[in-house]
C-alpha positions in Angstrom: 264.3 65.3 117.7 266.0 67.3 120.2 265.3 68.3 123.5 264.1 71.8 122.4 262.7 70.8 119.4 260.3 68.3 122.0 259.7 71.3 124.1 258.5 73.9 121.4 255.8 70.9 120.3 254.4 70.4 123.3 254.5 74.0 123.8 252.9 74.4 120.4 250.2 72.0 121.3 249.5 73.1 124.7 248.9 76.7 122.8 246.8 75.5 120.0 244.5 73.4 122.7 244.3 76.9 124.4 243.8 79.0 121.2 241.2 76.8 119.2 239.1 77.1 122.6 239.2 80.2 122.9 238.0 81.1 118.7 235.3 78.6 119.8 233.8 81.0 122.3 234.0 83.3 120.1 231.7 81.8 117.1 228.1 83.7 117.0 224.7 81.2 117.6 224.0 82.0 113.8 227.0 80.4 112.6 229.7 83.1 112.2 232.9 84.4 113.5 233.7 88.8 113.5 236.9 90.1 115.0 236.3 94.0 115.3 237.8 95.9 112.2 240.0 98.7 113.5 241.5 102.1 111.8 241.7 105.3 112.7 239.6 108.8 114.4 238.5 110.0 110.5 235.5 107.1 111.2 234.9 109.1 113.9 235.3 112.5 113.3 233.3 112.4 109.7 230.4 110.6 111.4 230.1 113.4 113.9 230.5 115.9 110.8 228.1 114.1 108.9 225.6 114.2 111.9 226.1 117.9 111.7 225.5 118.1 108.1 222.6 116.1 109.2 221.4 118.5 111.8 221.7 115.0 113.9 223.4 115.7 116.7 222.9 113.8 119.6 224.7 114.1 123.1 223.9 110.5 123.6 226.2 109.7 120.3 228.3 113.0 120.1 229.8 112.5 124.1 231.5 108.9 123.5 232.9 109.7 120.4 234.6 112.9 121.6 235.9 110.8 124.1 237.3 108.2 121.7 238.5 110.2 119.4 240.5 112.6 122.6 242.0 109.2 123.9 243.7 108.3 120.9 245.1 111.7 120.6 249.3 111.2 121.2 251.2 113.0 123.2 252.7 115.7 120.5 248.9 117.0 119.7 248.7 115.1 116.3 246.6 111.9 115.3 248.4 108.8 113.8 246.3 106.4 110.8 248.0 103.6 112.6 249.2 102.6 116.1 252.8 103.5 116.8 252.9 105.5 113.5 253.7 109.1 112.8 251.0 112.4 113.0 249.1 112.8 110.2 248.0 116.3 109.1 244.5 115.2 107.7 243.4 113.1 110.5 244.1 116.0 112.9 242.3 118.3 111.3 239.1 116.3 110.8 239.5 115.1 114.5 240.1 118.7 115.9 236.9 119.8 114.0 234.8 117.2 115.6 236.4 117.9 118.6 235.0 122.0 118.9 231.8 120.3 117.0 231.7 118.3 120.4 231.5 121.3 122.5 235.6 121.5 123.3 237.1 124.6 123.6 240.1 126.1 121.2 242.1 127.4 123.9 242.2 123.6 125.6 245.6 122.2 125.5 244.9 119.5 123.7 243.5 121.6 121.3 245.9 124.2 121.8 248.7 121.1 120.8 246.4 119.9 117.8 246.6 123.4 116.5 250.5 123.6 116.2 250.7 120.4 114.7 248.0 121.3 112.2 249.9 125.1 111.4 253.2 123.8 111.9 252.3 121.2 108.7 251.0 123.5 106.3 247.5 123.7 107.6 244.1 123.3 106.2 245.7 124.1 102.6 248.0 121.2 102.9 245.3 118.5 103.6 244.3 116.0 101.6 241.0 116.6 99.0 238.8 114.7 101.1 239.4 116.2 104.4 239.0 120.2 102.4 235.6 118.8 100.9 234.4 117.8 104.7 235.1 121.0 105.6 233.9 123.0 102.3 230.5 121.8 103.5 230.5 123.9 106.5 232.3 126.7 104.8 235.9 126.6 106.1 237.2 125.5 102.8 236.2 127.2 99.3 234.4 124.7 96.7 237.1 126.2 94.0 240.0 124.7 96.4 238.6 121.0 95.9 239.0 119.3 92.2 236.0 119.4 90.3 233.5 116.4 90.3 230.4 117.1 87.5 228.2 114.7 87.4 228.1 114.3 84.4 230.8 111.8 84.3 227.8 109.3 84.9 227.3 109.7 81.1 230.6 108.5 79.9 230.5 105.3 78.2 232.5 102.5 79.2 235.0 102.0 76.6 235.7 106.3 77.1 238.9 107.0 79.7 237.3 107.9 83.4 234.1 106.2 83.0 233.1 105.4 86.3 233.7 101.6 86.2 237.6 102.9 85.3 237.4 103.1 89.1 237.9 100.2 91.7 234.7 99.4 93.0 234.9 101.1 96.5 236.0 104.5 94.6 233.1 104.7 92.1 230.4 103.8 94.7 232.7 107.0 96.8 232.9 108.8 93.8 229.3 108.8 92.5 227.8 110.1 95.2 230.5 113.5 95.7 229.4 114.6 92.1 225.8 114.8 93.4 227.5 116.3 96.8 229.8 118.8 94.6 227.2 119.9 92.4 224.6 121.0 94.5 227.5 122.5 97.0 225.5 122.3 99.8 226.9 124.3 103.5 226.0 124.2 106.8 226.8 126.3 109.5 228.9 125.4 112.1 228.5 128.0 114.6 232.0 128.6 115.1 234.8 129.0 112.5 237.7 127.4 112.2 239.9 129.8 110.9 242.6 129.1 113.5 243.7 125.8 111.4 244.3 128.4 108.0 247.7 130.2 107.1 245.7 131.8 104.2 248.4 130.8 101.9 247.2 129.2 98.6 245.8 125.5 98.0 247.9 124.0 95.9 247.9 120.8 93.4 249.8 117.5 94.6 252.9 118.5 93.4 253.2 115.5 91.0 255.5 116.8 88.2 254.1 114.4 85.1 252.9 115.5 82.1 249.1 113.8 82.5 249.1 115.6 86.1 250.0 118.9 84.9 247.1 118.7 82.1 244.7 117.2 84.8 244.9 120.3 86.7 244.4 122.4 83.8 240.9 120.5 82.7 240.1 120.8 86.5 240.5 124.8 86.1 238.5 124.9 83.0 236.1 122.3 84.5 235.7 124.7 87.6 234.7 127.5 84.9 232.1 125.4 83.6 230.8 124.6 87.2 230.0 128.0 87.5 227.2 127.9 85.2 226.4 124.1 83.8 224.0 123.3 81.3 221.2 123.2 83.6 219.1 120.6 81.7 222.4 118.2 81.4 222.8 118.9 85.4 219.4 117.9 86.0 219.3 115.1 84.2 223.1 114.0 85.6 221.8 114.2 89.1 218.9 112.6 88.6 221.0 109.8 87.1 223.7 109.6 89.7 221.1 109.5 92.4 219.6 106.0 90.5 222.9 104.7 90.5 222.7 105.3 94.4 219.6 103.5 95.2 220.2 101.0 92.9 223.1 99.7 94.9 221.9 100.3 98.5 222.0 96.8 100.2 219.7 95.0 102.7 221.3 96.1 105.7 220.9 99.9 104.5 224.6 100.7 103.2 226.2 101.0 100.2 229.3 98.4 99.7 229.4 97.4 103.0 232.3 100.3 103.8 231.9 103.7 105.6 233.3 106.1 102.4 230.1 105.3 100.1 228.1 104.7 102.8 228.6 108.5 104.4 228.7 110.3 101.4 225.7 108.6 99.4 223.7 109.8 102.7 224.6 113.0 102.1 224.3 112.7 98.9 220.6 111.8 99.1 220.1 114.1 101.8 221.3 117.2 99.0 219.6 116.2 96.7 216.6 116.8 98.4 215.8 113.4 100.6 214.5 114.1 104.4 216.5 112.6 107.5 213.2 110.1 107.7 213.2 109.0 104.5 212.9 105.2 104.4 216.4 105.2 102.2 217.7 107.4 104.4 216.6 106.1 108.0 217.3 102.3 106.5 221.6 104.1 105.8 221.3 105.5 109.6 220.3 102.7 111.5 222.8 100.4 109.7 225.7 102.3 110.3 225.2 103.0 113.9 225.5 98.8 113.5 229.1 99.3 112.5 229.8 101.2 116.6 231.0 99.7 119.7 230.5 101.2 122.3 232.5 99.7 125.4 234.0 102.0 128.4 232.5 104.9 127.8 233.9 105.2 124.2 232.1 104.8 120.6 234.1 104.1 117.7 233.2 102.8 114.4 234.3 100.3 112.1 235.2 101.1 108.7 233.5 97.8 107.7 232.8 94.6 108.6 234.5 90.9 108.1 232.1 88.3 109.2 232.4 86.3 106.0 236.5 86.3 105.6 236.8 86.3 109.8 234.4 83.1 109.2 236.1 81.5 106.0 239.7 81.9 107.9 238.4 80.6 111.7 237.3 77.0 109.9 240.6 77.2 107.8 242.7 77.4 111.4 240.0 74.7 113.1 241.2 72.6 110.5 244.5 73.0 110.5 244.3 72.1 114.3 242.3 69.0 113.2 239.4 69.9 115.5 237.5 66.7 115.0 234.2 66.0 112.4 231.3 66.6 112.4 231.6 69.2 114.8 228.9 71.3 115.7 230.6 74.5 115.5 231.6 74.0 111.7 228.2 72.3 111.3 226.9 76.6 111.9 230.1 77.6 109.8 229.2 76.0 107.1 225.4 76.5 106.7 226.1 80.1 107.3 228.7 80.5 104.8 225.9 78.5 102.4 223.7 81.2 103.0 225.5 84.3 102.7 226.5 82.9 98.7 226.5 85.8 96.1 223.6 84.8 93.2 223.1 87.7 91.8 225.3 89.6 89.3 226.8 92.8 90.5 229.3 95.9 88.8 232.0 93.0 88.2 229.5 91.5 85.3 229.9 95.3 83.3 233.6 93.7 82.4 232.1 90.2 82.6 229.1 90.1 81.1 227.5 86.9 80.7 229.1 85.2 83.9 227.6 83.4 85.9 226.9 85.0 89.3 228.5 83.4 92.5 231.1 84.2 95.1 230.9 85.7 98.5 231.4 89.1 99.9 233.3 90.2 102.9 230.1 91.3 104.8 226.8 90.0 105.8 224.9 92.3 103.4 227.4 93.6 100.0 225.5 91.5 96.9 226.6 94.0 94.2 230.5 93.4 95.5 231.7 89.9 95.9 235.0 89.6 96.7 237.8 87.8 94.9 240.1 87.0 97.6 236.9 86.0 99.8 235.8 83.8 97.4 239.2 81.8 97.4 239.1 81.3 101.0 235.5 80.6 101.4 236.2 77.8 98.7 239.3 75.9 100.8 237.0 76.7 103.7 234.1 74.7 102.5 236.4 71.8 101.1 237.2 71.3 104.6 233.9 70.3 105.8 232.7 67.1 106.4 229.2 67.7 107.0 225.4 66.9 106.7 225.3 69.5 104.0 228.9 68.7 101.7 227.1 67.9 99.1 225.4 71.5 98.8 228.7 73.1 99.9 230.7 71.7 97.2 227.9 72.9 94.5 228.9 76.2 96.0 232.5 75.8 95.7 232.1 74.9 92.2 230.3 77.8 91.3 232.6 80.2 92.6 235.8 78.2 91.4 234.1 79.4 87.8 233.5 82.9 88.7 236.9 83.1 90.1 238.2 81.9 86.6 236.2 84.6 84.7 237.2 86.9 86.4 241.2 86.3 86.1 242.9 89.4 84.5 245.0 89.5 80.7 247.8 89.2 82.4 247.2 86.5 84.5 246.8 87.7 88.1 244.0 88.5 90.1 242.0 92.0 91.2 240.3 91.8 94.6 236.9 92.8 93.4 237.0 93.3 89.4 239.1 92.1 86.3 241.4 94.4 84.1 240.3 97.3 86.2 244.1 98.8 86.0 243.6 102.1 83.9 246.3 103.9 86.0 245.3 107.4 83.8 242.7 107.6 86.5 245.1 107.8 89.3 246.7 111.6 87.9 243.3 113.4 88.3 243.5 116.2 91.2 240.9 114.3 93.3 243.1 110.8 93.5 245.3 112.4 96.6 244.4 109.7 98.9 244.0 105.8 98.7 244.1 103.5 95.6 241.7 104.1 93.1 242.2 100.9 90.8 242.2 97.2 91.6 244.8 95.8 89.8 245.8 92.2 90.5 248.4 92.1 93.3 250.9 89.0 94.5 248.2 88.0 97.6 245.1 88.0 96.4 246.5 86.2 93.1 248.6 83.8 95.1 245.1 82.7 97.4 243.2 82.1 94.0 246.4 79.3 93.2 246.3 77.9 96.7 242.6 77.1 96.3 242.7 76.1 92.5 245.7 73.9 93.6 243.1 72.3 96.6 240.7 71.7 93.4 243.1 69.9 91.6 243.5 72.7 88.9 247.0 72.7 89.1 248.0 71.9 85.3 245.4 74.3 84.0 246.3 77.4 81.9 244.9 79.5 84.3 247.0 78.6 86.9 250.4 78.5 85.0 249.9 82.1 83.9 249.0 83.0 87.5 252.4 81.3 88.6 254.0 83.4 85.7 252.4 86.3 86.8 254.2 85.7 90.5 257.3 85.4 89.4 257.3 88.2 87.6 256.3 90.2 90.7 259.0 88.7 92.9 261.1 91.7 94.2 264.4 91.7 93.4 265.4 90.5 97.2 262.9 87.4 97.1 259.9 88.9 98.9 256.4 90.0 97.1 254.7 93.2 98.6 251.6 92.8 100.0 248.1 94.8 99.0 245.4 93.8 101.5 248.2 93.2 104.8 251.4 94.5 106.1 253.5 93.7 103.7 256.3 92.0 102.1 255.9 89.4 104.8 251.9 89.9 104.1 252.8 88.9 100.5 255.3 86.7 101.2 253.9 84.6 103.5 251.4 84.2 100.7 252.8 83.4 97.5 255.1 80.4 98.8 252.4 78.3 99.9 250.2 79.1 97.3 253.6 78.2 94.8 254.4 75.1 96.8 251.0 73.9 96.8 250.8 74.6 92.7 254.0 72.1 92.2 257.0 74.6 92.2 259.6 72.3 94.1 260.6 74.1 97.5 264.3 73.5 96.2 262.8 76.5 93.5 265.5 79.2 93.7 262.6 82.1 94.2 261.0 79.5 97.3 264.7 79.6 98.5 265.2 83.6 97.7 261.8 84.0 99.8 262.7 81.9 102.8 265.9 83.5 102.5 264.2 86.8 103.0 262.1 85.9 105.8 264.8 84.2 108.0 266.9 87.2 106.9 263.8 89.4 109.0 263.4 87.4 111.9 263.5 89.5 114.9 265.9 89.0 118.1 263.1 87.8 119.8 262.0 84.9 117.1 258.7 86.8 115.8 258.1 88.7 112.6 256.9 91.8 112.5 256.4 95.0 109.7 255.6 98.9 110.3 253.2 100.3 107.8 255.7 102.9 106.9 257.1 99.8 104.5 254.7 101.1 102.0 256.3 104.3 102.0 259.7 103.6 102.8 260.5 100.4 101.6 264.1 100.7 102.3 264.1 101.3 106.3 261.0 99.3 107.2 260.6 96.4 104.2 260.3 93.4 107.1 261.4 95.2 109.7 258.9 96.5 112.9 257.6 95.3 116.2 257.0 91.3 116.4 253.5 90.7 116.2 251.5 87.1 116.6 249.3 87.5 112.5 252.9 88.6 110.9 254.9 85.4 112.8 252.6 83.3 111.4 252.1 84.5 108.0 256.2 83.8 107.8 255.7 80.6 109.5 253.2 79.2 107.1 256.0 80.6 104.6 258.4 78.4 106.3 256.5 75.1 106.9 255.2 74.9 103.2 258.4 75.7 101.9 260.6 73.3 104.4 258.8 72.1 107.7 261.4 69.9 109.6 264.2 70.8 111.1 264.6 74.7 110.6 265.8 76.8 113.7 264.0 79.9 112.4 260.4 77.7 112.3 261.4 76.6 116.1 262.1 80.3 117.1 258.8 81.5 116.0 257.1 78.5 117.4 258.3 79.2 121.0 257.3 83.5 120.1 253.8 82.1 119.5 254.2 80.3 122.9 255.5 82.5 125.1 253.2 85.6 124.1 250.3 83.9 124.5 247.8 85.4 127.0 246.0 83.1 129.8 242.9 83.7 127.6 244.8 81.9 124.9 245.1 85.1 122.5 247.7 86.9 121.8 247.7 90.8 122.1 248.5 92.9 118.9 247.6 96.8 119.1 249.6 96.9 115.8 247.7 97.7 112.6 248.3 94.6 110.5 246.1 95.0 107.8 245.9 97.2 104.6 242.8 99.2 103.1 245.1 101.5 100.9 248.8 101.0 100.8 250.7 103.9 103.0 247.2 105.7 103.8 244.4 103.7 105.2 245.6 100.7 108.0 243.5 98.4 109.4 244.1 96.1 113.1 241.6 93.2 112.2 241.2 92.2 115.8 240.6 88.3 115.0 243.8 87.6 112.6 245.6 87.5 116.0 243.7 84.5 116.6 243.2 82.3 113.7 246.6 83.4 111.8 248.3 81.7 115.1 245.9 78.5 115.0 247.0 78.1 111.3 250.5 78.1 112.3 250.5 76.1 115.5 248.1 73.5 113.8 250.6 73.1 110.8 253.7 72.5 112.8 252.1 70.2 115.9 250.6 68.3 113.0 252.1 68.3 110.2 249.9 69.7 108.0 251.9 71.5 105.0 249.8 70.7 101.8 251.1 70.0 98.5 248.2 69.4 96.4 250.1 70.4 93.1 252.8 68.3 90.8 255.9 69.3 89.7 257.0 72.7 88.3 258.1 70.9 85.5 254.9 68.5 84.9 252.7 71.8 85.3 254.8 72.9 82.1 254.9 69.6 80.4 250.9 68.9 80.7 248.1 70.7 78.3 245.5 70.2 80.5 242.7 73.1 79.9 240.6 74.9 82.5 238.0 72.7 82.2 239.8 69.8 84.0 237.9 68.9 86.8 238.9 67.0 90.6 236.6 64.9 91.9 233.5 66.0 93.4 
């Protein structure tokens, strides 16, 4: 060992000491861990427009959130969807129309700024669907400028194209309720227009040239016609429908999926279609949301959602890896709590798997009609860790959710985050699909945690697995990287897939392992971190790998690095000492960068905790030499004919 090399681990150790104390303070009594989940002003701005639509409005609510959303305002007038990113046309507008909502005045220079950066791109006609249907409700935009949504698409069956379980789960439980919204067209009065934002010029489609676009917007103009003047005993009955679907999926906490979309517009839904403000299904949707604010400094924000489950299934993962010792009584909560907040019950995944049996977890306290995939995966390698009073029950659980997680694999042998073979991409040329991904097909992380935990079962020869590992390679990109759907990006996805592959068997002498560490030493920065813009979704070509070094994205190329080839590397050494030296006395590290991904290129996410136990992960794999290989050979996986059914021990 050299001299630095003895340096960087007792640096490394000294930093994961500090760490691992400080995620230990942070642990709730009940069990759980919850970094705050953080995006962008829209949260804002369509909470205080729904509280409008509400006739809600409350100084005590409205005056923090104006603040917020006026100190995140940059310095050329416009709002970004992520920190450090460009203006964005649609978050302006919705944020200057809850700004005059809040009382400020048109002629303020912020607003005054806002303005030209609204005008100057194209103005309200230019923004996206969603943000002309916020403001149709108050009568700025026309109901014949926003696609048309008939409720009657309730009624389709599910083997007929655009059914509404065609849709990924977070955009049918969106999409349900703005057919009850867009059929009873509902408009409340501002009390000041907002002309200033319109050129007058004429709202146009998305531009997208295709054939299947061009004949969407044509059915939209002919289903506009029939809006005009439904069958009024279909419409009834549609409604009527729709709203069932609605109350059928509202959750114990109040909310609908456990995100803010559904959750906003199935209020408002409810409230159109004739339910009071103090309705109990109404009040229940209130007071839960107001859960997702923080208030701190004389700001309120809100959270788009809420990660207790993942934040907790990742913290025990990084105590773990840093070998905090067992039984300890902080994974002794972890673990009952993660025991408790199993998914028993069969949700909208069963409609494609019918017959399953229900289990997983969600990503929230309170979301039993969508489990999640990925959380599944991590919640099982989380609770194969423990070595507790309870095991015994835990690895029942595990077990169960091992089989739901095979059910729910997808024909071509990767992994969905919330559904299987939902990848009808006809949906994604109708007029409304302007923003954010409206499918769930399977994608290179999510698919890659499923194989690192089957590999931990000892599933590694199974079918299942090989065509996952198939499926992988297949979605290699041509430079040795694998984009990344839930976090920022190709280093996301990267940082993935090879220790997931590693741990399945594939030898790190594998020429895509070698292509992939190839790629990430290749986007090291200068200063020994990794780090990736959100504009990589976009623009692959100028920010693939490439951005500001941050502590989640060194370590998701780190645990790249150390599964793939731990001693000895100088690139493993220089992220090691980034880890160190950015550090902060409270043993964090700060990271104002938006690291995760709700929808590629439109919706970002800073989850506030992955600067935490990403780092612990790392740091506990390199000071101790953790780098598991649970898996045999590429080869052997080939050679064997074991079938799903093979079993580890218990």
């Amino acid at each position: 060992m050299t001299s630095g090399d003895s340096a960087t681990s007792k640096g490394a150790a000294t930093a994961l000491d500090r760490a691992v104390e400080h995620l230990l303070s942070l642990q709730q009594p009940e069990g759980w861990w919850k970094g705050e989940l953080e995006t962008n002003v829209t949260m804002e701005a369509e909470d205080l427009l729904m509280r409008a639509f509400l006739c809600l409005m409350d100084d005590d609510v409205v005056a923090p959130t104006a603040a917020w959303i006026r100190s995140r305002q940059s310095d050329t007038g416009s709002w970004a969807t992520f920190f450090g990113g460009p203006g964005d046309l649609s978050t302006t507008v919705e944020a200057y129309a809850a700004l005059r909502l809040a009382g400020d005045p048109r002629d303020a220079a912020h607003m005054r700024r806002a303005r030209e950066v609204i005008l100057g791109a194209g103005g309200v006609e230019k923004a996206r669907v969603f943000t002309r249907l916020w403001l149709a409700l108050f009568g700025v935009c026309s109901w014949e400028d926003v696609p048309a949504l008939p409720p009657e698409i309730i009624y389709l069956p599910r083997w007929f194209p655009f059914n509404v379980y065609d849709w990924a789960c977070w955009a049918r439980q969106t999409l349900v309720p703005l057919t009850v919204i867009a059929a009873h067209r509902p408009r409340r009065d501002l009390g000041f227009g907002l002309d200033e934002l319109c050129t007058g010029r004429e709202v146009r489609g998305s531009g997208d040239a295709s054939t299947w676009s061009r004949a969407f917007e044509r059915l939209d103009r002919v289903l506009h016609v029939y809006e005009r003047s439904p069958l009024q005993p279909l419409r009834r009955r549609a409604i009527a429908r729709c709203v069932d679907w609605i109350l059928q999926r509202q959750e114990a906490d109040g909310g609908w999926g456990g995100i803010q979309p559904p959750w906003v517009y199935s209020i408002m839904a409810l409230t159109a279609a004739g339910y009071r403000a103090d309705h109990p299904v109404v009040k229940a949707a209130l007071d839960g949301l107001e859960g997702f604010a923080v208030r701190e400094g004389g700001f309120r924000r809100l959270e788009a959602c809420q990660s207790p489950v993942w934040d907790t299934a990742l913290a025990v993962i990084a105590l773990s890896d840093a070998e905090l010792p067992e039984p300890h009584p902080a994974l002794e909560r972890a673990g009952a709590f993660l025991l408790r907040e199993e998914v028993r019950v069969a949700g909208d995944w069963a409609v494609r798997r019918p017959g399953v049996p229900a289990a997983g977890w969600a990503f929230e306290h309170a979301n039993d009609n969508y489990p999640d995939i990925d959380d599944t995966a991590e919640v099982i390698m989380a609770l194969r860790r423990f070595d507790t009073r309870e095991r015994s029950k835990l690895r029942a659980a595990a077990r169960r959710g091992v089989e739901w997680v095979l059910a729910l694999q997808c024909r071509d042998g990767g992994w969905g985050a919330f559904d299987a073979d939902n990848t009808r991409e006809l949906v994604t040329k109708l007029p409304f699909c302007d923003f954010g991904e409206v499918i769930d097909p399977p994608s290179a992380d999510v698919t890659a945690h499923i194989v690192e935990m089957l590999a931990g079962e000892g599933r590694v020869a199974a079918p299942s697995v090989r065509r996952a590992l198939d499926w992988l390679e297949a979605a290699q990109e041509p430079d040795g990287s694998w984009f990344g759907r839930w976090g920022a990006n190709y280093v996301y996805g990267t940082g993935a897939v090879v220790p997931a592959a590693v741990a399945a068997g594939v030898p790190p002498s594998d020429p895509r392992i070698r292509r992939a560490v190839a790629w990430l030493e290749a986007h090291q920065n200068r200063d020994g971190g990794w780090g990736e813009d959100m504009r990589s979704y976009t623009d692959p070509d100028h920010w693939s790998g490439r951005g500001t070094s941050t502590a989640s994205q060194t370590a998701w190329a780190l645990l790249a690095l150390l599964s793939a080839e731990p001693e000895g590397r100088p690139s493993v050494r220089r992220g090691i000492d980034f880890l160190v030296r950015t550090q902060t006395v409270e043993g964090t590290w700060e990271e104002p960068e938006h690291t995760g991904t709700g929808f590629p290129g439109d919706f970002s996410i800073n989850y506030h905790l992955y600067r935490l136990v990403f780092p612990i992960q790392a740091l506990g794999r390199y000071v101790h030499g953790h780098h598991p290989r649970w898996g045999v050979s590429g080869a052997s996986v080939r050679r064997r004919g074991a079938s799903d059914d093979a079993r580890a021990p218990a």
